[in-house]
C-alpha positions in Angstrom: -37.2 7.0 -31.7 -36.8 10.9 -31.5 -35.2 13.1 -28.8 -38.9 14.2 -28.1 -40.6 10.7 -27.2 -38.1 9.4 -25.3 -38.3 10.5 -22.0 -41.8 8.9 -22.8 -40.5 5.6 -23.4 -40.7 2.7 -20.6 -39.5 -0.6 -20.4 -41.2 -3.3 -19.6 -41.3 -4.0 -15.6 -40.2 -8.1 -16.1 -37.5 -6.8 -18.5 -35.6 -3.8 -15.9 -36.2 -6.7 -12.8 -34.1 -9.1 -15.3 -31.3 -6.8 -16.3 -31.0 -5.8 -12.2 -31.0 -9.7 -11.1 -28.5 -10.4 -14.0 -25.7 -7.7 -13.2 -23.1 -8.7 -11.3 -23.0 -5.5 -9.1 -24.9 -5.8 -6.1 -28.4 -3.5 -6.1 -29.9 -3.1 -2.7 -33.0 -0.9 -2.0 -34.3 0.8 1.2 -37.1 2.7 2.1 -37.2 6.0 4.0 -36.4 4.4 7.2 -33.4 2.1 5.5 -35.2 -1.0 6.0 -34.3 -3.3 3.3 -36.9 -3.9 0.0 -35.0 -5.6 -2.3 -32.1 -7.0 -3.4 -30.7 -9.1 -5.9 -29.0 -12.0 -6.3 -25.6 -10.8 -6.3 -25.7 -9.2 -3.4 -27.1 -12.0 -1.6 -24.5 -14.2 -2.9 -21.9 -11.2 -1.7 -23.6 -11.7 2.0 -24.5 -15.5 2.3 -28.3 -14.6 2.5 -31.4 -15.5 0.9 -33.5 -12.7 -0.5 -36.5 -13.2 2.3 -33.4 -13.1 4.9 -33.3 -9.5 4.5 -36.6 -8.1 2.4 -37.2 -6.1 6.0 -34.1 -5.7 7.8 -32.8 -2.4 8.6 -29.5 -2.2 6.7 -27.5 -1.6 10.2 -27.8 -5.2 10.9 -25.3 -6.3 8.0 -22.8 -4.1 9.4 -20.4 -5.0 12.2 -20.5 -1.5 14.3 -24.2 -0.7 14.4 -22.8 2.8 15.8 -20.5 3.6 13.5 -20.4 7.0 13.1 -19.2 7.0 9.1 -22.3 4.5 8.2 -24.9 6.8 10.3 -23.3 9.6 8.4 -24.0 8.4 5.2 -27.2 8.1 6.1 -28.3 11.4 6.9 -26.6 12.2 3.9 -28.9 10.4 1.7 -31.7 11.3 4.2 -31.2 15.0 2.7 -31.0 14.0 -0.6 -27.2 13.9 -1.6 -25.9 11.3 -3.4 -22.4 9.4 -2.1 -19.8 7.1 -3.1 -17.8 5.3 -0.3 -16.1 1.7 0.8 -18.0 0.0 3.7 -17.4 -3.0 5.9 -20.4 -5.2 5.8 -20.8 -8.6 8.2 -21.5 -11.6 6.1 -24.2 -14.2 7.6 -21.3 -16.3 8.3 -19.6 -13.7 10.1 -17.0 -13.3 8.0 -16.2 -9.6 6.7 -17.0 -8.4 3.2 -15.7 -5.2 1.7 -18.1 -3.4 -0.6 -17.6 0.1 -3.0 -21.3 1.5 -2.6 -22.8 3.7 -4.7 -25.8 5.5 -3.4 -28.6 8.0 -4.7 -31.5 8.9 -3.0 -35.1 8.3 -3.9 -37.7 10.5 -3.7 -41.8 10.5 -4.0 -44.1 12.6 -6.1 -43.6 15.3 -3.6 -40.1 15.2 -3.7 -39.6 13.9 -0.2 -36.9 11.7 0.6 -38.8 7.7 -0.2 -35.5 5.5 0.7 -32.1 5.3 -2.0 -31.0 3.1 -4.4 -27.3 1.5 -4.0 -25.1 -0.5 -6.2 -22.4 -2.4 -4.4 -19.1 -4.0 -5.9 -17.2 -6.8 -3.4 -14.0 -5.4 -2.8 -12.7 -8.0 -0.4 -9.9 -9.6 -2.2 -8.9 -6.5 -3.4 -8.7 -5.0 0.1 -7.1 -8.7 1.5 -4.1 -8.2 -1.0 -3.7 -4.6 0.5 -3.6 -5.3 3.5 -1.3 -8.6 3.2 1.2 -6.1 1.1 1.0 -3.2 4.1 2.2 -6.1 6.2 4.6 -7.2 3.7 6.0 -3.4 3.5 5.7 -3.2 7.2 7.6 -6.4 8.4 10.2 -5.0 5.6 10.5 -1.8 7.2 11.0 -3.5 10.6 14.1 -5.3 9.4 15.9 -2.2 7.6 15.1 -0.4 10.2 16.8 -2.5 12.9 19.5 -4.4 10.4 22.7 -4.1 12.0 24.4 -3.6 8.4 24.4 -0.1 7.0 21.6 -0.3 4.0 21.1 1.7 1.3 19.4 2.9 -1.8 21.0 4.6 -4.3 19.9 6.1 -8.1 22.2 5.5 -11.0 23.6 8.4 -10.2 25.0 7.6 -7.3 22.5 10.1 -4.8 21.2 8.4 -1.7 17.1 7.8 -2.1 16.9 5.5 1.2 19.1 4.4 4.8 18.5 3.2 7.6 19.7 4.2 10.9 22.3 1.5 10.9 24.2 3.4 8.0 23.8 6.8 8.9 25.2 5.9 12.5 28.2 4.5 10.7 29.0 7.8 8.9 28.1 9.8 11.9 25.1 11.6 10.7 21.8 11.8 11.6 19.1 10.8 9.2 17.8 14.5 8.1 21.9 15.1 7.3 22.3 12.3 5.1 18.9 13.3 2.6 20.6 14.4 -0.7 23.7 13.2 -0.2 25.9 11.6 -3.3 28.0 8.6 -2.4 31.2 10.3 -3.5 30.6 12.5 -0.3 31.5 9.8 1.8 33.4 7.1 -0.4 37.3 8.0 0.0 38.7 4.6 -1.5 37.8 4.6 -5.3 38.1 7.3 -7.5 35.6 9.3 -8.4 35.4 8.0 -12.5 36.3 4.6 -11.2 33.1 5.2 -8.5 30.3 6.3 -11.7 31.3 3.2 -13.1 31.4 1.0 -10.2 27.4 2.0 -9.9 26.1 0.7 -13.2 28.0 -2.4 -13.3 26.6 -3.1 -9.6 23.6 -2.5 -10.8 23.8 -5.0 -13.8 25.5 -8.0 -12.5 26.0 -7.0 -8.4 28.8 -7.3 -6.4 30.6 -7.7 -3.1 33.9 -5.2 -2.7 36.2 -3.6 0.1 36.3 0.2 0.0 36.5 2.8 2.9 33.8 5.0 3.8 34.4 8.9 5.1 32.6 9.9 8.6 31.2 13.4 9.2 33.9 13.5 11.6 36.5 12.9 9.0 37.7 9.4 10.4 37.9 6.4 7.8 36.4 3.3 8.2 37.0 0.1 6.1 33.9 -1.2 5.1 32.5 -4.3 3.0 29.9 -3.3 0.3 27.5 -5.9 -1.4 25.1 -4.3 -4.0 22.9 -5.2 -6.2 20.3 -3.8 -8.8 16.6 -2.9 -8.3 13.5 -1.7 -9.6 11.5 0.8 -7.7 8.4 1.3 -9.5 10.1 1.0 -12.6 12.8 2.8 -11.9 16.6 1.0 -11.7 17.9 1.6 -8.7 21.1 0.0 -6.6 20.7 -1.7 -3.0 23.8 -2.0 -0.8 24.7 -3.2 2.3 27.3 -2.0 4.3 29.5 -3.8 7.4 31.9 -1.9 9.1 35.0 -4.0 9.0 37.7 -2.3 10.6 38.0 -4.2 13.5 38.2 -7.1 11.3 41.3 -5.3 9.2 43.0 -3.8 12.3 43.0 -7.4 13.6 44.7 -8.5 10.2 47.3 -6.0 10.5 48.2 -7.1 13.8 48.7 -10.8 12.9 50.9 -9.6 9.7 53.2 -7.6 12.1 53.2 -10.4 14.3 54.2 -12.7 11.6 56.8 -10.3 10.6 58.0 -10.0 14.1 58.2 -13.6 14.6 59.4 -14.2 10.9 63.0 -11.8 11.6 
């Protein structure tokens, strides 16, 4: 077949109707006024209905919002001949909610006025169920670090502070925006600063749980107990801590040994 008869060549009618009824992509048809004129079996499965179920319904009444301002949109958008590509909410004959990616482009009649549109639609539902289960994962998540008691944070290999909550920063005396870029040797004062860069990987390997004392912005030390362990952050190895403020805890201690001493002499 040449370049020149092509646009000349047409498939058989039976043929195209069994390609469309065979894909797995949903193909929906409306005319002019978006009343429904076919559809095939794939979206009908996607929906819950049978084909005659919706050969003349107005595509508004397989949504839930028939005034939804995005859907009427779209619309007039294909009502003046553009093309668009969007995610929409649809209302399954069993009530249940079905997310669709929709393809649309418009058709037109010999005179070139607008005749209805042609739209392919892929069932994003799971898709969008897992997203929205893992927004509520991250969410929940959020909740506790942000109201942990414990001072958490994230640090890189390197030792520079990527996350805290306001737990730690209260602990240190800093407000959150003070704390952005910060390196823990800023406020560690207990080990060493080579002793520190190696403490980091080895957390990061095999964890740990460790006494140290932490520096405030006000210069005061406070004994504090550290557990760490290693992370991956898309992809990248990072080190969770936790931090507890323990001097309370060790001033208590100190009192008991120099009561024991006291009693001891």
């Amino acid at each position: 077949m040449t370049n020149e008869n092509l646009t000349d060549f047409h498939l058989p009618e039976e043929w195209c109707r069994q390609v469309v009824e065979a894909t797995k992509e949903g193909i929906w048809i409306v005319d002019s006024m978006f009343t429904t004129t076919y559809v095939n079996s794939s979206i009908c499965l996607m929906l819950g209905y049978e084909p005659s179920e919706m050969i003349g319904e107005s595509v508004m009444h397989f949504v839930f919002d028939k005034d939804d301002p995005s859907q009427l949109d779209e619309m007039q958008k294909r009502s003046a001949g553009i093309s668009g590509i969007y995610l929409r909410l649809f209302r399954r004959k069993d009530g249940i909610e079905c997310w669709c990616s929709v393809t649309d482009t418009p058709i037109f009649d010999d005179e070139r006025k607008f005749a209805g549109s042609f739209s392919t639609l892929t069932d994003f539902t799971r898709e969008i169920a897992r997203e929205n289960a893992l927004t509520r994962e991250l969410r929940k998540y959020e909740t506790l670090l942000r109201n942990a008691p414990d001072g958490i944070h994230i640090l890189d290999p390197s030792g520079n502070l990527i996350e805290a909550n306001e737990s730690f920063c209260k602990m240190l005396g800093y407000a959150p925006e003070e704390v952005q870029g910060m390196n823990a040797l800023h406020w560690n004062i207990h080990l060493p600063h080579p002793a520190l860069r190696e403490k980091i990987p080895e957390s990061m390997a095999a964890g740990s749980i460790f006494e140290t004392r932490h520096k405030r912005k006000d210069g005061q030390a406070i004994d504090v107990e550290v557990s760490s362990v290693g992370i991956d952050i898309d992809g990248q190895p990072m080190l969770l801590c936790v931090s507890r403020d323990i001097s309370a805890r060790k001033q208590c201690e100190e009192k008991m040994k120099l009561a024991t001493l006291i009693y001891e002499s």
